[in-house]
C-alpha positions, 0 to 999 in steps of 0.5 A, a space after each residue: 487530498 494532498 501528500 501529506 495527507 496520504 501519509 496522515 492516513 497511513 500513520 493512523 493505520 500503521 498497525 493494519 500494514 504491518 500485520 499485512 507486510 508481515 502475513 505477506 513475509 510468511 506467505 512469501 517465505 512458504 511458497 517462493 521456492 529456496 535454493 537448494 544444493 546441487 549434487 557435486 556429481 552434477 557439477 562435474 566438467 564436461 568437455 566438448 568439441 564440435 564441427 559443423 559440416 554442411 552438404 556439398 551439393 554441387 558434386 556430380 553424385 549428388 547432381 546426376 546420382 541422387 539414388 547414390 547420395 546420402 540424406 542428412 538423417 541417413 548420415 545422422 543415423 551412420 553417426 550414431 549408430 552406424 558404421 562410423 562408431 566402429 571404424 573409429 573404435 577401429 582407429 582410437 581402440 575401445 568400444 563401438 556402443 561407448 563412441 556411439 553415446 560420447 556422439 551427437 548429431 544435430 541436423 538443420 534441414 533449411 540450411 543444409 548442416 550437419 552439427 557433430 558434438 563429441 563429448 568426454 572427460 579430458 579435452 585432448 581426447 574428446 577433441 581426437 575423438 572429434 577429429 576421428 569422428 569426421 574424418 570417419 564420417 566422410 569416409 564412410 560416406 565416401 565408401 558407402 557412396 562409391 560402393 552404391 556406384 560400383 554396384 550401379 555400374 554392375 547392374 548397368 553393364 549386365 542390361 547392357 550386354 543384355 541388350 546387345 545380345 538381344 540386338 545380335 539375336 534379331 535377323 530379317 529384314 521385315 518391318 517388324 525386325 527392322 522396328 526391333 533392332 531400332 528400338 533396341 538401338 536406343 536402349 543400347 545407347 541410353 544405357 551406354 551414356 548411363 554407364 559413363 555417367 557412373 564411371 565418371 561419378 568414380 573416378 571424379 566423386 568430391 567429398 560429400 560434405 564441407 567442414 564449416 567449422 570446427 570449435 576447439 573443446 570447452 568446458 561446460 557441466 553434466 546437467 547441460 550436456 544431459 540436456 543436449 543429449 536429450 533435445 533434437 535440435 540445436 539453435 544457433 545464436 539468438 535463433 529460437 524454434 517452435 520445438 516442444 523440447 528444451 533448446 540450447 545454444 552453445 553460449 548455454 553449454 560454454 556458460 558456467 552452472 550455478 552451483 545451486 538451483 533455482 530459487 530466492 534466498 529466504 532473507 530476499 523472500 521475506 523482504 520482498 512478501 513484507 513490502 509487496 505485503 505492505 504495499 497492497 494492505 497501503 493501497 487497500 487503506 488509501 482506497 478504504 479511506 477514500 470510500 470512508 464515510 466517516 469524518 477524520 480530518 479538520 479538512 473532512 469535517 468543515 466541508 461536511 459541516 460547511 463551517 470552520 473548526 475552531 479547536 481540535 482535542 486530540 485522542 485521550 488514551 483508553 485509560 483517560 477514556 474510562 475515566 470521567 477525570 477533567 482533563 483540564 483540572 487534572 493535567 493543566 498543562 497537557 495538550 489536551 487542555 490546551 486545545 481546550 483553551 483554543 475553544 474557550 479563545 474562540 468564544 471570548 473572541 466572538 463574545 468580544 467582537 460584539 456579534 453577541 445579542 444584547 452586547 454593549 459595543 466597547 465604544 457605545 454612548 455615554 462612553 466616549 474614552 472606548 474604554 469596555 462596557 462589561 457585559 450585563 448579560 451571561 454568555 449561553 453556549 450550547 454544546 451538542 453534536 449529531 449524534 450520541 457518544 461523539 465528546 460533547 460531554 467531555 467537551 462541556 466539562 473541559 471548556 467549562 474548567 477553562 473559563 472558570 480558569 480566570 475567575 469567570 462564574 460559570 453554570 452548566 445545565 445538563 439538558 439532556 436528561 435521558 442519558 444524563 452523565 455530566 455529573 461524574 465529569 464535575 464530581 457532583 451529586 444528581 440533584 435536580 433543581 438544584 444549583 450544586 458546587 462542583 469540584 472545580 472552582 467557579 463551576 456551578 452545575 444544575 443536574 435536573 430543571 424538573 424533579 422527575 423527568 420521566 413524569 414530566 412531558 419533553 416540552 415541560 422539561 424543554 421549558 424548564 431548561 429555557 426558564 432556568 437560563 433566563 433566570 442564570 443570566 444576570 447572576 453568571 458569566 457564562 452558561 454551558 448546555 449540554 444538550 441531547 444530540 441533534 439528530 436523535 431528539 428535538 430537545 436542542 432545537 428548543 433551546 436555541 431560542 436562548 442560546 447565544 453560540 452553538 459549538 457542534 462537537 463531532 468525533 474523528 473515526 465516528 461522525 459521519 459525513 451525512 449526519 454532519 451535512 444533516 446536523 449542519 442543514 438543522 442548524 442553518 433551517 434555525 438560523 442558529 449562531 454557530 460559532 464552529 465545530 470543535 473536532 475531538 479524538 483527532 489524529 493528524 492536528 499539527 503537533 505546533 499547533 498544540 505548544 505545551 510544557 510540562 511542569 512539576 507542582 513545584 515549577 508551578 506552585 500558587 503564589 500569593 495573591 497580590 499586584 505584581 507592580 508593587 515592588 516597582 512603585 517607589 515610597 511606601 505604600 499606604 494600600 492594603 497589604 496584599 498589594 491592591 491599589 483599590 481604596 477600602 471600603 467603609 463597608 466590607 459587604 459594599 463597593 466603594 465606587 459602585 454601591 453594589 452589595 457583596 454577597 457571601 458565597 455560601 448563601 448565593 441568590 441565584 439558589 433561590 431563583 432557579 429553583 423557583 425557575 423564575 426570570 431573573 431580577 437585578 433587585 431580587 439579584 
């Protein structure tokens, strides 16, 4: 299937989409969340100021005092809620705890930083309150250090006079004394090398940290800095953590805040359930269409049937579909009808082409000029389908007002008298054995070939049928059966011995692809003459293929009857008065060039032979 083909089926099923794209709309419109408004309260500014420090470990008390160094949580924990909130409540004035909760320490461990956030309501103070915050920080770490190594330095001198008091207390010169003082020597000295490790530590003691960076105040909102008050760690850039807790950066604090929160607006939400809505119900339709066992297209139906389609009806309405109006009578200049005559042009073609049995050639013996030999013989053609309820009656009566259309005699024979409805389509009265006038003009119509059918046996009835278009031929121009369908009985398979082309109809939406490859396959198993398949209820044939008009009854009103060339030849005429260049015969019931007898309409001979179901006879005739 091509592209446009794939729209095709898309059209016919427009209204399934539009149902979907809009349950998707309403779908979409009562799940996706919608935006909503945040609180102005929450939108207020905040500003922060940071610095950033990182452990100087290379000074003497970190190298040779470890017990007099700080860890980075140790520090953290100062910060917040230690001494440093209240040595800069000291310096600016205020509260300690308010100091501690305007704080907030992020600690990295693998790269060794201290990351100090200070926030407040105007950007002076919060960066003051910043400032004072490290200043005091590395002084309260300084003096906590150096109070650990004065306190150190204590200790080591109290068990340093200790040891050399105990030294003084040893006397003798026994091996033992002699062990003792030996031993109390090195303790001395250890203690002495100790001692000056730690008043070297005071008096040379660096700063414990070293200010990394420090960034000036910036505005960012409460949500966010909320956010940052409850998380415990802060990465830096584009570096992201396994951590359970939310993660910022300070592009995401120096970023703005929406000013609603997270949703899509309702117009984006129907929009976007309508087309996701549209396009599932798109693909459902395409991959339905693919799996339909139901023949649709032109295309579809000669592949199933394995011969071409020679017309295509389009779809009637529901109305034109409740009423048994021909279509071709009653609107003669609509695309129904022209269709129809697309049909009757495909028969007169192969009636033409001499491909008909018992056809003269158009250039046969004894006609030397190549001028047409008229045919002696009417044209049977048998409408059927494979199944029931698929147009062929429709068909029958259309196709039979089209060709009457040119003055063509016209019989129709309903051969399928178990659900016989052609007589409403022709406005005649079910009378068997009978040949009845219907509405149209040039239509005959044979109800019934037996007087009761449902006493008759199928072969009986079958027999009548091929008797009365034996007698029909010589007497009309064409015979139309409208035969039961092929795969529900075996009445059109007996016809076909009398049958000179074969119109399978089939129905968009309704004959399946099976029954037309089985119909198909019977037809072929008779070497029956078909001739094509005529494609009723279509919905993608061509619009150009079907060129019509319409017309009012007074753009098209009959005109007299007459030869078009009358006014063209000079001098007057001496013919008829309507125009007929045809010599007037002495007698009005005789040709005068062939002899042949005229016969009045109302007392037509072919009354007598098909009711008796007799062979035709040309005498008789």
């Amino acid at each position: 299937m091509d592209f446009v083909h794939y729209l095709r089926i898309l059209r016919r099923r427009w209204r399934a989409i539009a149902v979907a794209a809009a349950l998707g709309a309403v779908v979409a419109f009562v799940v996706v969340p919608r935006p909503k408004t945040v609180d102005p309260s929450q939108l207020r500014t905040v500003w922060l100021a940071t610095q950033k420090f990182i452990a100087n470990q290379s000074t003497p008390n970190n190298a040779n005092n470890a017990g007099a160094s700080l860890s980075l949580d140790q520090m953290k924990l100062g910060i917040t809620t230690g001494g440093v909130p209240q040595r800069v409540a000291q310096r600016l004035g205020g509260d300690p705890a308010d100091y501690a909760a305007r704080v907030h320490v992020v600690v990295n461990q693998q790269l060794r930083t201290l990351e100090v956030y200070v926030k407040g309501n105007d950007p002076d103070e919060t960066e003051q309150v910043a400032d004072v915050f490290g200043e005091e920080l590395l002084a309260w770490i300084r003096g906590l250090q150096n109070e650990r190594l004065e306190k150190d330095r204590q200790t080591t001198a109290s068990e340093l006079d200790g040891l050399q008091q105990e030294y003084a207390a040893v006397t003798g010169n026994d091996p033992m004394a002699e062990a003792r003082r030996n031993s109390l020597l090195q303790d001395i000295s250890a203690k002495e090398q100790r001692l000056r490790q730690i008043e070297t530590a005071i008096t040379s003691a660096g700063d414990p940290l070293t200010t990394f960076s420090r960034q000036a105040p910036f505005p960012s909102t409460a949500p966010l800095v909320a956010t940052l008050w409850r998380s415990d760690d802060v990465p830096r850039g584009n570096q992201k953590q396994n951590t359970s807790k939310q993660t910022l950066t300070i592009e995401d604090l120096q970023a703005s805040q929406p000013t609603q929160r997270r949703g899509l607006h309702p117009l984006l939400s129907l929009l976007g359930g309508g087309m996701g809505g549209a396009l599932l119900a798109g693909a459902g339709v395409l991959a339905l269409a693919a799996l339909d066992p139901r023949v649709f297209t032109k295309e579809q139906a000669e592949a199933a049937f394995g011969f071409p389609v020679i017309a295509e009806v389009p779809a009637f309405t529901r109305r034109q579909r409740r009423e048994t109006n021909v279509i071709s009578v009653t609107a003669p200049y609509s695309r129904f009808a022209e269709a129809f005559r697309v049909l009757r042009s495909s028969i007169v073609f192969v009636e033409r082409s001499g491909r008909l049995p018992d056809a003269t050639p158009p250039q046969a013996a004894g006609n030397p000029t190549g001028e047409d030999v008229a045919r002696k013989r009417a044209t049977v053609v048998m409408i059927t389908s494979p199944g029931p309820s698929e147009g062929k009656t429709t068909t029958t009566a259309n196709l039979a007002a089209v060709l009457a259309e040119d003055g063509s005699k016209v019989l129709v024979v309903n051969c399928d008298f178990r659900r016989p409805r052609l007589h409403l389509f022709l406005g005649a009265d079910h009378e068997p054995r009978k040949v009845i006038d219907t509405q149209i003009p040039g239509v005959k119509f044979v109800a019934g070939v037996v007087e009761d059918h449902r006493t008759a046996t199928p072969a009986e009835v079958v027999k009548a049928q091929r008797d009365v278009v034996t007698a029909a031929r010589e007497v009309f121009d064409y015979i139309l059966l409208d035969t039961a369908p092929l795969l529900t009985t075996n009445d059109a398979s007996d016809v076909l011995p009398v049958t000179d082309m074969v119109v399978v109809v089939c129905r968009a939406g309704k004959t399946m692809k099976e029954a037309a490859d089985r119909a198909a396959e019977l037809l072929e198993r008779f070497s029956a003459p078909v001739i094509g398949a005529a494609l009723v209820a279509a919905t993608d044939a061509p619009s150009a293929r079907y060129y019509y008009y319409y017309a009012s009854d007074d753009d098209h009103a009959a005109t007299e009857p007459g030869n078009p060339l009358s006014d063209l030849v000079d001098g007057p005429s001496s013919g008829p008065t309507n125009g007929s260049v045809a010599t007037e015969s002495p007698d009005p019931g005789v040709d005068s060039e062939s002899g042949a007898d005229h016969h009045s309409e109302h007392d037509p001979p072919e009354q007598v032979a098909l009711a008796r179901g007799d062979a035709a006879d040309p005498d008789r005739a």
